[in-house]
C-alpha positions in Angstrom: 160.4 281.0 25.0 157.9 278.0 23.8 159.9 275.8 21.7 157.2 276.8 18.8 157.9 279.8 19.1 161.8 279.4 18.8 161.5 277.4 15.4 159.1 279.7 14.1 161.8 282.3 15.0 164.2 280.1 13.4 162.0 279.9 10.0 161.5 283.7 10.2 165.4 284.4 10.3 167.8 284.2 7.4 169.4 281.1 9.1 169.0 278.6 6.4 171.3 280.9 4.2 173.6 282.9 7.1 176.0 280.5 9.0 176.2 282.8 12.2 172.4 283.2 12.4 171.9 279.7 11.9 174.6 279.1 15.4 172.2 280.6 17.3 169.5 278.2 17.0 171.2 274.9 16.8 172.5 272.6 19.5 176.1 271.6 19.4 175.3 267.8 19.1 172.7 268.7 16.6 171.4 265.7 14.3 169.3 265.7 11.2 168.0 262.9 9.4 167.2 263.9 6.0 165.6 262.0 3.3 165.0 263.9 -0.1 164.7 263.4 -3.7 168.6 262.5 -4.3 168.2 260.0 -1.4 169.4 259.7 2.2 171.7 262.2 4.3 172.5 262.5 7.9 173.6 266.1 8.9 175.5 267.0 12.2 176.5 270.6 13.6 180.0 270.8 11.1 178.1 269.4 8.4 174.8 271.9 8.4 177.1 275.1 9.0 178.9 274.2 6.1 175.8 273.2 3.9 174.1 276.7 5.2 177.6 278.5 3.8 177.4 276.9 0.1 173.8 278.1 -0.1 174.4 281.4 1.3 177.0 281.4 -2.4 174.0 281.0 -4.3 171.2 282.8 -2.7 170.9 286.5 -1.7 167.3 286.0 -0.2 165.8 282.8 1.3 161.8 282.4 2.3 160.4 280.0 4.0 156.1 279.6 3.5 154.8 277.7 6.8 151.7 275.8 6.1 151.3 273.7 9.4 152.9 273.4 12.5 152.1 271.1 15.4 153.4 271.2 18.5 153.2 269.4 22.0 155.8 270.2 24.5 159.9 269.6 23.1 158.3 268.4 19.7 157.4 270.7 16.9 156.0 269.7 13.1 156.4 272.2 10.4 155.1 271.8 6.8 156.5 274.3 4.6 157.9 275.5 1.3 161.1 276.8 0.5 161.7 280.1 -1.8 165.0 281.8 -2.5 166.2 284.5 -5.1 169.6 283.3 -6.8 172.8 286.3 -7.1 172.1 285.7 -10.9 168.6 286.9 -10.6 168.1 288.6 -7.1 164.4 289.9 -8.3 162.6 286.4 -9.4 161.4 284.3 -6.4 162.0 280.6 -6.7 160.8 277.6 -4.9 163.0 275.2 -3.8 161.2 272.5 -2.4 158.0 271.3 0.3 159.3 270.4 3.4 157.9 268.5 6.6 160.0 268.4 9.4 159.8 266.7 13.0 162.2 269.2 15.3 163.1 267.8 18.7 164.1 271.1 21.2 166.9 270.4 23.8 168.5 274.0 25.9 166.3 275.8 23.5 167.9 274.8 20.6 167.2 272.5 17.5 168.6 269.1 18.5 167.5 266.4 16.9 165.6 266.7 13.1 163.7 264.4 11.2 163.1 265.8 7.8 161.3 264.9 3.9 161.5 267.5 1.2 160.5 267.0 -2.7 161.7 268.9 -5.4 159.0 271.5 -7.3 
């Protein structure tokens, strides 16, 4: 599989709310460095299983709006926004944030991230 194709895959999938889904598409040594409107984070394996487990808590339903992607071998760019519907209110839609990520692909799996995001 083209490693576009795998995070497209990964986008697609519930993984950003559903800690085994998301297992399946990240590398054990898995690094992300995050910078975002509260300010810097760097996210290993441990770390995003249990961030994906406090927001599957709050959200029944996550959707993920691809604008761009760029890719050129083990590199992939995606440009997208974030939606999710909350357990309060499972029927309205709400965005989370834009996103532009830099994924690095090692054994087929994310590996290293390089990520921006800004509130709505």
């Amino acid at each position: 599989m083209s490693s576009k194709k795998m995070v497209l895959d990964f986008y697609k999938s519930d993984a950003l709310i559903n800690s085994e889904v998301i297992k399946e598409y990240i590398h054990p040594d898995i690094i992300v460095d995050w910078n975002n409107s509260e300010g810097f984070t760097q996210m290993n394996y441990d770390s995003i299983i249990n961030f994906t487990e406090v927001m599957s808590k709050a959200y029944v339903r996550s959707k993920v709006r691809i604008s761009h992607v760029v890719s050129k071998k083990d590199l992939v760019s995606v440009r997208y926004s974030h939606f999710a519907k909350t357990i309060e209110n499972p029927r309205e839609e709400m965005l989370l944030g834009h996103f532009m990520v830099i994924w690095e692909i090692k054994d087929d799996k994310l590996f290293r991230g390089f990520q921006i995001s800004q509130k709505p």
